[in-house]
N, C-alpha and C positions, 0 to 999 in steps of 0.2 A: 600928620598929613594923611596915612592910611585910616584913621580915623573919622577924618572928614569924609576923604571919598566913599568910605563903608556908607556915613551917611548918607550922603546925596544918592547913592546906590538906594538907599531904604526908602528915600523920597520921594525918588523916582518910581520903585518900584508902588509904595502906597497909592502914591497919585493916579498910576495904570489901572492899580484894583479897585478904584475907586475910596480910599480910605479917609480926606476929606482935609481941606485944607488950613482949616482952625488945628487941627492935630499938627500938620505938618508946621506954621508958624509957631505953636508951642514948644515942638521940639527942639526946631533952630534955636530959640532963645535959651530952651534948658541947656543944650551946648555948645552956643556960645557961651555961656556962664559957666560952663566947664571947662572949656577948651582955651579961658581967657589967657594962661598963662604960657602959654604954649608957643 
């Protein structure tokens, strides 16, 4: 769970700097594919 929210922290934070949101859809899926077992 601190895991995720790190993430969505780093999503958030990308999305402000403008960091782009094809990056951001790739990384949910990379961890969701990580985080499947969890």
């Amino acid at each position: 769970m601190l895991i995720f929210l790190s993430y969505i922290y780093n999503v958030t934070f990308q999305r402000f700097i403008g960091f782009g949101i094809v990056f951001d859809l790739s990384m949910a899926i990379n961890y969701s594919s990580l985080n499947i077992n969890d």
